[in-house]
C-alpha positions as CSV (number, residue, x, y, z in Angstrom):
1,X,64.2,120.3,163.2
2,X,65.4,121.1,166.8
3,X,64.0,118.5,169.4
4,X,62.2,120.2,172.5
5,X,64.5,120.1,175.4
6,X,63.0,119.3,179.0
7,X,62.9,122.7,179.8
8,X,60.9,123.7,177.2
9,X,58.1,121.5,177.9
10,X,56.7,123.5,180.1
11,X,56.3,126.2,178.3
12,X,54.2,124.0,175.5
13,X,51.1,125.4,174.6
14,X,48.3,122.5,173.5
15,X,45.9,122.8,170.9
16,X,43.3,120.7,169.2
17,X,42.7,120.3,165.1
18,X,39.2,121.1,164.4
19,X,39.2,120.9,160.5
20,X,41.4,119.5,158.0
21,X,41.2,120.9,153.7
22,X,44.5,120.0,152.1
23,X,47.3,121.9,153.1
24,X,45.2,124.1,155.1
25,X,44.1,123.1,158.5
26,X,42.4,125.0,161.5
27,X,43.4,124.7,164.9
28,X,41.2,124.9,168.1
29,X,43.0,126.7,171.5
30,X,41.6,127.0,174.7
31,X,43.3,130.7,176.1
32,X,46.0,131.7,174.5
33,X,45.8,132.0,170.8
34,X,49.5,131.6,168.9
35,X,50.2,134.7,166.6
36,X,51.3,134.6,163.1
37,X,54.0,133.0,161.7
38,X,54.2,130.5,164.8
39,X,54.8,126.6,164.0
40,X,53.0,124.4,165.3
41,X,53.7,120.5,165.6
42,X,51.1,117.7,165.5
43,X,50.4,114.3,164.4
44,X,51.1,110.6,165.5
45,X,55.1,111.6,166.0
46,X,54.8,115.5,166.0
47,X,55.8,114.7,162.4
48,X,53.3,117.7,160.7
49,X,54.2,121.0,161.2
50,X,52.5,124.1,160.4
51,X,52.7,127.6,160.1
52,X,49.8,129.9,161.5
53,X,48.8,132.8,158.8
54,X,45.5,133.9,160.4
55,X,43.7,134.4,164.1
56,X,39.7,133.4,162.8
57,X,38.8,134.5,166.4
58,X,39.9,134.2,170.3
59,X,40.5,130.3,169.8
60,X,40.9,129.4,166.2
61,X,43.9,129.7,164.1
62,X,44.1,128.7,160.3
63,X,47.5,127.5,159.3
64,X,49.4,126.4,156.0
65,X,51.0,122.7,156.7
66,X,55.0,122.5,155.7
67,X,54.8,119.1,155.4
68,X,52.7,116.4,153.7
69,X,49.3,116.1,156.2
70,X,48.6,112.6,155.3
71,X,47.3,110.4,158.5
72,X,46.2,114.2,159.8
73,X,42.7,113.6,161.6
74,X,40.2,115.9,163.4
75,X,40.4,116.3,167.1
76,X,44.5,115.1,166.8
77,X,46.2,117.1,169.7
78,X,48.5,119.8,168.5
79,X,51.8,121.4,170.7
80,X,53.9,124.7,170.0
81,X,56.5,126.7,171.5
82,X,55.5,129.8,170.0
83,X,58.4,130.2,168.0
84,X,58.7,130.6,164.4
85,X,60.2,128.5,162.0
86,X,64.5,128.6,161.6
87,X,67.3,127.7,160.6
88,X,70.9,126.6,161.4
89,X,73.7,129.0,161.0
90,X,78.0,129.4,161.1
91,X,80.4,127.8,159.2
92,X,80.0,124.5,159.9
93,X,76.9,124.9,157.3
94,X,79.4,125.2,154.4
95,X,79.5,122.3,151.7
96,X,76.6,121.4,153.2
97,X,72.4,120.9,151.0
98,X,69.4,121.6,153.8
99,X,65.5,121.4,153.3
100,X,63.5,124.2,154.7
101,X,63.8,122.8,158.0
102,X,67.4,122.9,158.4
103,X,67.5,119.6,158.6
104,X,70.7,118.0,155.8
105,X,69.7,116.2,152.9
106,X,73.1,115.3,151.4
107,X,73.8,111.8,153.6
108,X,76.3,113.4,154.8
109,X,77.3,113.1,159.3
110,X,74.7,115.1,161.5
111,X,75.4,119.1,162.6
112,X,77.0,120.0,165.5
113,X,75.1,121.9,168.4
114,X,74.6,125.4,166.8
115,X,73.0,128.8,166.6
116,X,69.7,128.5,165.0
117,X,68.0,131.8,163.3
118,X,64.2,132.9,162.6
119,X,63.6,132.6,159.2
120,X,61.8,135.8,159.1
121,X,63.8,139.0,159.1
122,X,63.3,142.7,158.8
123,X,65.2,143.8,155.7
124,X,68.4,146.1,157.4
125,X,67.9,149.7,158.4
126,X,68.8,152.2,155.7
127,X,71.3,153.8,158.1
128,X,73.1,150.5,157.6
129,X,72.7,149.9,153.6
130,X,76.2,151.2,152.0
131,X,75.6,154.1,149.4
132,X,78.2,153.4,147.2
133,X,77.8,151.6,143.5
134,X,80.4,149.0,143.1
135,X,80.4,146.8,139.7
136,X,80.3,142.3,140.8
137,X,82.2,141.2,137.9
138,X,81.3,137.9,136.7
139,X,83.6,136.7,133.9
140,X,81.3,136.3,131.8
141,X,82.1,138.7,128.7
142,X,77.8,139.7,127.7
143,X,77.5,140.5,131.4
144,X,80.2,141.9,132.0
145,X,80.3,144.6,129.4
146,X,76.8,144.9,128.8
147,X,74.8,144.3,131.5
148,X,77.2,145.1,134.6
149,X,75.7,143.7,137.3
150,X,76.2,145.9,141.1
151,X,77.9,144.6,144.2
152,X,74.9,143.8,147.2
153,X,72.1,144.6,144.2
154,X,69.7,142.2,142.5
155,X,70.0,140.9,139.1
156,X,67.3,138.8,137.2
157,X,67.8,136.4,134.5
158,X,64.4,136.4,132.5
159,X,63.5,133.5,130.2
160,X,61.2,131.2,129.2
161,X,62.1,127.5,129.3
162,X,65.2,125.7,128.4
163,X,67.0,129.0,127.3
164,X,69.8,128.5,129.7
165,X,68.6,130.3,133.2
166,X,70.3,127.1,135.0
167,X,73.6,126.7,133.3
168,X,74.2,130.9,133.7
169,X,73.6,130.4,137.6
170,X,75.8,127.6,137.9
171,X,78.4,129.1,136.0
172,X,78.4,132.2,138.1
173,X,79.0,130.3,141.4
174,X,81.9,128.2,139.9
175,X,83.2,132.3,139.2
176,X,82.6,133.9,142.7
177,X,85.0,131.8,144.0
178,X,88.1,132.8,141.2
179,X,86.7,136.1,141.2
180,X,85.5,137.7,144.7
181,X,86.6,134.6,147.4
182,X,82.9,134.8,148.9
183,X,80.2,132.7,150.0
184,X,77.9,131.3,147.2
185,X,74.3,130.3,148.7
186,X,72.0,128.6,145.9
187,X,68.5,128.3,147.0
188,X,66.2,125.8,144.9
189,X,62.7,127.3,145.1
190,X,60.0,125.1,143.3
191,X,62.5,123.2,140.7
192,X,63.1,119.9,139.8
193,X,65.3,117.4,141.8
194,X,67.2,116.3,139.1
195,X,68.3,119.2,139.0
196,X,69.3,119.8,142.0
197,X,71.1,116.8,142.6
198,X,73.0,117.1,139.3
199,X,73.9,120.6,140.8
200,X,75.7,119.2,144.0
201,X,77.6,116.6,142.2
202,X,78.8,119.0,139.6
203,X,79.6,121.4,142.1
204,X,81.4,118.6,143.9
205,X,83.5,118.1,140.8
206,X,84.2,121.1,140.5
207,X,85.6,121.4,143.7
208,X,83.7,124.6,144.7
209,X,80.8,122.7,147.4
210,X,83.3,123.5,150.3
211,X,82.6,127.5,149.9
212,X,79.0,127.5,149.3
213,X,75.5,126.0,151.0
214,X,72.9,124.7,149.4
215,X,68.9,124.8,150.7
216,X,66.0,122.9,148.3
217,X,62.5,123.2,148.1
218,X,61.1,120.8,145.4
219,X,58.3,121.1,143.3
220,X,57.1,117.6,144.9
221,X,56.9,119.7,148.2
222,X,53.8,121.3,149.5
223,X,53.0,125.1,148.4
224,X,54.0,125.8,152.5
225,X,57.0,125.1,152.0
226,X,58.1,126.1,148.6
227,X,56.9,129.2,149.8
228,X,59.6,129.9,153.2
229,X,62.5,128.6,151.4
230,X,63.8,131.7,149.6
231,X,63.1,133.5,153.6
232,X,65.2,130.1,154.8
233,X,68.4,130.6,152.7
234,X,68.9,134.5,152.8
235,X,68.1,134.0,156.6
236,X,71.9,131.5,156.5
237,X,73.2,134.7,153.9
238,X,72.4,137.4,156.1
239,X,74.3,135.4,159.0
240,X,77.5,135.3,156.7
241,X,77.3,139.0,156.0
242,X,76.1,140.5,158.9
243,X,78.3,138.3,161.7
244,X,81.1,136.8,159.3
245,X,81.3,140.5,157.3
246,X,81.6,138.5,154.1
247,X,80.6,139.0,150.8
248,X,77.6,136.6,149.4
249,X,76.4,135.7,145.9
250,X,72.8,134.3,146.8
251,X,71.6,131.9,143.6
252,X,67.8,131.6,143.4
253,X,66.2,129.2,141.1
254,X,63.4,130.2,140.4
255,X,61.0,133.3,141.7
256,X,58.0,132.6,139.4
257,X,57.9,129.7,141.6
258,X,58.2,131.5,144.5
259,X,55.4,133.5,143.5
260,X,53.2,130.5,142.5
261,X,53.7,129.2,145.5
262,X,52.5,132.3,147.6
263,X,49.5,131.7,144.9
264,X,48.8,128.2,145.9
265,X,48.9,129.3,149.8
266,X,46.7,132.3,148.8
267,X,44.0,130.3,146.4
268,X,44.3,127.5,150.1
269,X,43.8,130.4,152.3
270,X,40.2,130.9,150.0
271,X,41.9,134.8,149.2
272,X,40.3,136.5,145.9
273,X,42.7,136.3,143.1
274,X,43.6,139.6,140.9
275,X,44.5,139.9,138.0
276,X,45.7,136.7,136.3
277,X,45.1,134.2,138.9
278,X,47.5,135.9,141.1
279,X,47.5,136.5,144.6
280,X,46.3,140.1,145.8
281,X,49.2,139.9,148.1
282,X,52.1,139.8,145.6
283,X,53.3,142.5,145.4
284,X,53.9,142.7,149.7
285,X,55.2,139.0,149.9
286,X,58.0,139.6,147.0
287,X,59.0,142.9,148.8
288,X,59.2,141.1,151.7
289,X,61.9,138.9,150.6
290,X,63.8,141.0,148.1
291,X,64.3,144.0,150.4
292,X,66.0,142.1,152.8
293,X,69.2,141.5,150.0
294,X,71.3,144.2,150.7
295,X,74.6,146.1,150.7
296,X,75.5,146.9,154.6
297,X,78.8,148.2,156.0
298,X,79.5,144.9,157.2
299,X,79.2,143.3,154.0
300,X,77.2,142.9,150.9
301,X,74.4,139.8,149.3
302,X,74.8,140.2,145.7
303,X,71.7,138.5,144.4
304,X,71.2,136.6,141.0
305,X,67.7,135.6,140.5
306,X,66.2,133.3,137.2
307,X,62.9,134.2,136.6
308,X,60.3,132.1,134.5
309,X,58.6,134.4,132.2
310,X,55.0,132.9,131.7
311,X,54.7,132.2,127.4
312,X,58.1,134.7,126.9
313,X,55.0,137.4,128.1
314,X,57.3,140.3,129.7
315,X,54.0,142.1,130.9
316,X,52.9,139.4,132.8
317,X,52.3,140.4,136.6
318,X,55.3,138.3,138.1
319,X,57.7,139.3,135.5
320,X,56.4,143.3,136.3
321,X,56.4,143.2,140.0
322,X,60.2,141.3,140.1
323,X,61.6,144.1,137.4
324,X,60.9,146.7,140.3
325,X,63.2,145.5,142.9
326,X,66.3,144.8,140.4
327,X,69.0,146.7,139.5
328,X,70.1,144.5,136.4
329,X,67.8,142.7,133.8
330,X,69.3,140.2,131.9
331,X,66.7,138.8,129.2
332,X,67.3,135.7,127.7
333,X,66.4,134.9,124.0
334,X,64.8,131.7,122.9
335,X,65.9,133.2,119.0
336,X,69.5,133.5,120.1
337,X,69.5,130.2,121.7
338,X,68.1,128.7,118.5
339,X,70.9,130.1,117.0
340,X,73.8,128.7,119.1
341,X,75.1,132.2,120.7
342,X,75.5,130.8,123.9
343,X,74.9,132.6,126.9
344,X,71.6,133.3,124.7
345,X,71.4,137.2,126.2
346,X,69.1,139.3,124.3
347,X,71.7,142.8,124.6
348,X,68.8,145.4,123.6
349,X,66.4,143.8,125.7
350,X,68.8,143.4,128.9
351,X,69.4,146.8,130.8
352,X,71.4,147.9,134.0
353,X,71.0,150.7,136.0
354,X,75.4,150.5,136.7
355,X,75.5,151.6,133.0
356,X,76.6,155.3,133.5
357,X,80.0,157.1,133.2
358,X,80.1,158.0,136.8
359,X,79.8,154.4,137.6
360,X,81.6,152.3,135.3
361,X,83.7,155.1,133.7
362,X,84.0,157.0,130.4
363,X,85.2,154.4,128.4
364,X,83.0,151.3,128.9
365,X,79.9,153.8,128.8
366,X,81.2,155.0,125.4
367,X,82.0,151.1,123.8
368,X,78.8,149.9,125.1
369,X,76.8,152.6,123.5
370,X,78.6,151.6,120.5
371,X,78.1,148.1,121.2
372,X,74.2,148.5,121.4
373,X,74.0,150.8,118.8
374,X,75.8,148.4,116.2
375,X,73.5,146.0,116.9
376,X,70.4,148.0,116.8
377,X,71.6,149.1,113.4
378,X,71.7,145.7,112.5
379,X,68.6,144.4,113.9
380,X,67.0,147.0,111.4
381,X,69.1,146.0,108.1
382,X,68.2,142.4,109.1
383,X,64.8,142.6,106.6
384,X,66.1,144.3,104.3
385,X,69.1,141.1,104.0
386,X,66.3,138.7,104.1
387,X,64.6,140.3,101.1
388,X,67.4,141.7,98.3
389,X,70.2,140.5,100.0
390,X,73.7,141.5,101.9
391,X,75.1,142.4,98.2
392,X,72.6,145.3,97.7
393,X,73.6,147.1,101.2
394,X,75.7,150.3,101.1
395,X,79.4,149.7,102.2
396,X,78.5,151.3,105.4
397,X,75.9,149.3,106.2
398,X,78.0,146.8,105.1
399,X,80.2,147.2,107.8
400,X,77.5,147.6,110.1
401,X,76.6,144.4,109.7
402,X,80.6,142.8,109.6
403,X,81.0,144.4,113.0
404,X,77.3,143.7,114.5
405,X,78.2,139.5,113.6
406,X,81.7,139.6,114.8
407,X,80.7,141.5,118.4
408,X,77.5,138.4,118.3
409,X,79.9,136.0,118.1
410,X,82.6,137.7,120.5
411,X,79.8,136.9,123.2
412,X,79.9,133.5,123.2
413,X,82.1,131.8,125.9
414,X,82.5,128.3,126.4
415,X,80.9,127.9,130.4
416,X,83.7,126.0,132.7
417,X,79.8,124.1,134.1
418,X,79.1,122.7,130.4
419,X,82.5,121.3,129.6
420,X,81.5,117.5,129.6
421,X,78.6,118.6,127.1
422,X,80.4,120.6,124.9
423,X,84.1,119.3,125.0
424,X,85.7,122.8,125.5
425,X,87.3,124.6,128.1
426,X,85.6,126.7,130.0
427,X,86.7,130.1,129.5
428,X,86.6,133.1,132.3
429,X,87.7,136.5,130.8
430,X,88.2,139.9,132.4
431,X,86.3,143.1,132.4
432,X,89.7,144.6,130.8
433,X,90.5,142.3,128.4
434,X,86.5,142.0,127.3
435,X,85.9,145.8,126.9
436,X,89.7,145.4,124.6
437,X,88.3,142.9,122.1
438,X,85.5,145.1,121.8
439,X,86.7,148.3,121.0
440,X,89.2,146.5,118.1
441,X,86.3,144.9,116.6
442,X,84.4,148.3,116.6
443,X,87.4,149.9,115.0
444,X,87.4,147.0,111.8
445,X,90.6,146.0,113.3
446,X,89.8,142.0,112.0
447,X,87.7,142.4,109.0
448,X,90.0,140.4,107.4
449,X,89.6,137.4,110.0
450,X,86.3,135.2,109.2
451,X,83.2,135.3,111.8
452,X,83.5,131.7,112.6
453,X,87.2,132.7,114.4
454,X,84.7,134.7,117.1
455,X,82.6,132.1,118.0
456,X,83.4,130.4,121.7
457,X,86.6,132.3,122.5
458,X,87.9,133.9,125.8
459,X,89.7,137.4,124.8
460,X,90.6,138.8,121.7
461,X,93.5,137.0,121.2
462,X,92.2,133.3,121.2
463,X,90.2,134.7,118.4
464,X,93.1,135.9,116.2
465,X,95.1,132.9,116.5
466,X,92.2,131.2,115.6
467,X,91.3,133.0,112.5
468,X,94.9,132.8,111.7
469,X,94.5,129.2,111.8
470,X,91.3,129.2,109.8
471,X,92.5,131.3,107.5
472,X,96.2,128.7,106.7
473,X,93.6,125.7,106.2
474,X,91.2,127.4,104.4
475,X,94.7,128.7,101.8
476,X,95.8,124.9,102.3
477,X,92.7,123.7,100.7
478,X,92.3,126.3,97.8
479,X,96.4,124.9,97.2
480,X,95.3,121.5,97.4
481,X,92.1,121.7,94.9
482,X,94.4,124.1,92.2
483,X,96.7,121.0,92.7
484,X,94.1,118.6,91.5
485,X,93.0,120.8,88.5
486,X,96.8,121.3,87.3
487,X,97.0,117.6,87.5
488,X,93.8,115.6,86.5
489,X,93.7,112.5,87.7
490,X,94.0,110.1,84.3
């Protein structure tokens, strides 16, 4: 936080707390009442600081605290500015982690004396927003091809928990770097600190901290704050796009959390709920930050978003309200995870709205048509398997099913982030060489190769040689056990 310069003390307005519930604490003013979205500072060092939501009348404010209010008493004098909450921005943020505040929480030496930014924005003018549909490739082969993702647009990962939301994120900021040269900007909404630290140091590793900046607000940290952080980080995006005209990938982990914290402050704020527990405000608050990720002629914020789907419920308000503002879903399947088809996308539940000729072309619309209806075939023929069996399908069906398997496993890709766990090499593969592999399995080009030679590969060719190499040791072992029957052992 910025210290209050000589100057400025003059221009300090005083207050007075006159009640204290939790996180929510009402403020007493002589004249001048602050107006919304002010911070205020107060306790023993100034150490509290909280952010006014609602004038009660012509000298009482109600206000969320940001920080912990511990050691917060009644009739403790209160000082603001009237300025609202920001935060640094420029290039010397790069490599860098940051709470809401601004302030660094990586140990690492002190900011220079820079530009600071409000941390709320109006989204940009639609004169502004670019009109053209470009396609952010990703390298990853299921996106990619199935679920292109658009250049300045929003894309959500939905899933429940532990189906891989994390791992996809982090892999996709590890790519924007080979792929597109940008700015990556992860924001940690409401997540766990483990996590985030494990993030940095990976990301360290990886040697890809020094092109992107990281902001945190943990789930140990009041609903206040939880609750500005997504506004604090694409606040430091916009600055790279509108001033730097550079392109940003903007991580956030996790919007359900976003939203539950807007329901905390609502449920503090003594709001009615609606339906679910929810706040009645949702639906204004996640506009208000969604709408402000944008493709400009300066530049663009691609946005990737995980979202916690309540019990896998896709009809649940905060699953429904995000789905309006994306252009790409990407569903993640618990049953595919199970199955070790890693990234676990769910292809007939995942949908773009890139995926038309005029946009991605003739050819990719045509294979992923295919692609989907393949598998949809296959999803249909998969009771009829589990009751009479593979060997009572027609041949057609038959191959419905060889191809449908071999395009499953053709999805997999070893993640560059989850080489330590896994022990292979991370794999990135082109659009080109992705949409190739798929159009030869779709002709039966490798019916001959087994399934297994699919699984975990890069492009099509990784696959061959492997189900080449399958296919000599499998021969070498049939040899080997004809050997042994020729000559018993006496």
């Amino acid at each position: 936080m910025k210290a209050v310069s000589e100057k400025q003390k003059d221009s300090l307005l005083f207050g007075k707390v006159v009640s204290i519930r939790g996180s929510v604490v009402d403020i007493w003013f002589e004249n001048n009442v602050p107006s919304i979205n002010t911070v205020i500072h107060t306790g023993a060092k100034k150490e509290v600081v909280i952010e006014v939501l609602a004038q009660l009348d012509n000298h009482r404010v109600r206000g969320i605290a940001l920080t912990p209010t511990q050691g917060l008493a009644r009739g403790m004098i209160t000082e603001t500015l009237g300025q609202q909450l920001s935060v640094p921005v420029g290039a010397e943020i790069m490599g860098r982690m940051f709470d809401v505040f601004g302030n660094t929480i990586d140990h690492g030496p002190s900011l220079p004396k820079m530009k600071w930014h409000n941390v709320h924005q109006l989204p940009p003018p639609l004169g502004k927003q670019s009109t053209e549909s470009e396609i952010f490739e990703t390298g990853i082969k299921a996106i990619d091809v199935l679920v292109p993702l658009e250049h300045g647009g929003n894309a959500g990962l939905f899933g429940g928990a532990g189906v891989g939301k994390t791992v996809l994120l982090t892999e996709m900021i590890h790519n924007m770097v080979g792929y597109h040269q940008g700015v990556s900007m992860f924001c940690g909404i409401g997540e766990r600190c483990r996590e985030g630290h494990e993030l940095y140091h990976d990301m360290k590793k990886a040697d890809v901290l020094k092109n992107m900046v990281m902001m945190f607000g943990q789930m140990n940290e009041p609903p206040g704050a939880r609750f500005r952080v997504g506004h604090a980080a694409l606040t430091m995006a916009e600055y790279f796009r509108d001033e730097e005209h550079r392109d940003v990938l903007l991580l956030i982990d996790n919007v359900f959390r976003f939203i539950q914290a807007g329901m905390e402050v609502s449920g503090l704020m003594g709001q009615m709920p609606s339906r679910l527990g929810y706040q009645p405000t949702l639906g204004t608050e996640l506009a208000k930050l969604e709408e402000r990720i944008a493709n400009t002629d300066t530049g663009a914020i691609t946005s990737i978003q995980a979202v916690y789907v309540p019990a896998d419920d896709l009809t649940d308000p905060s699953a429904v309200h995000t789905f309006s503002h994306l252009s790409a879903s990407i569903v993640l399947s618990r049953k595919r995870a199970s199955e070790g088809l890693y990234p676990a996308i769910d292809i007939l539940q995942s949908s773009s709205k890139m995926a038309t000729p005029g946009i991605i072309g003739e050819r990719h619309y045509i294979i992923l048509n295919q692609i989907r209806e393949t598998l949809a075939q296959y999803e249909e023929l998969k009771d009829i398997i589990a009751m009479l069996g593979l060997e009572q399908l027609s041949v057609t069906d038959r191959n419905i099913v060889n191809r449908a398997r071999r395009l499953e496993r053709f999805f997999t890709q070893p993640f560059f982030t989850t080489e330590q766990f896994s022990g292979m090499k991370g794999k990135g593969v082109r659009l080109e060489d992705a949409l190739a592999g798929c159009e030869r399995i779709l002709s039966d080009e490798f019916k001959d190769l087994p399934e297994s030679a699919f699984y975990m590969v890069g492009n099509i060719e990784e696959a061959i040689e492997k189900g080449k190499n399958e296919i000599s040791k499998e021969s070498l072992k049939s040899a080997d056990v004809k050997q042994v029957e020729i000559n018993p052992v006496t």
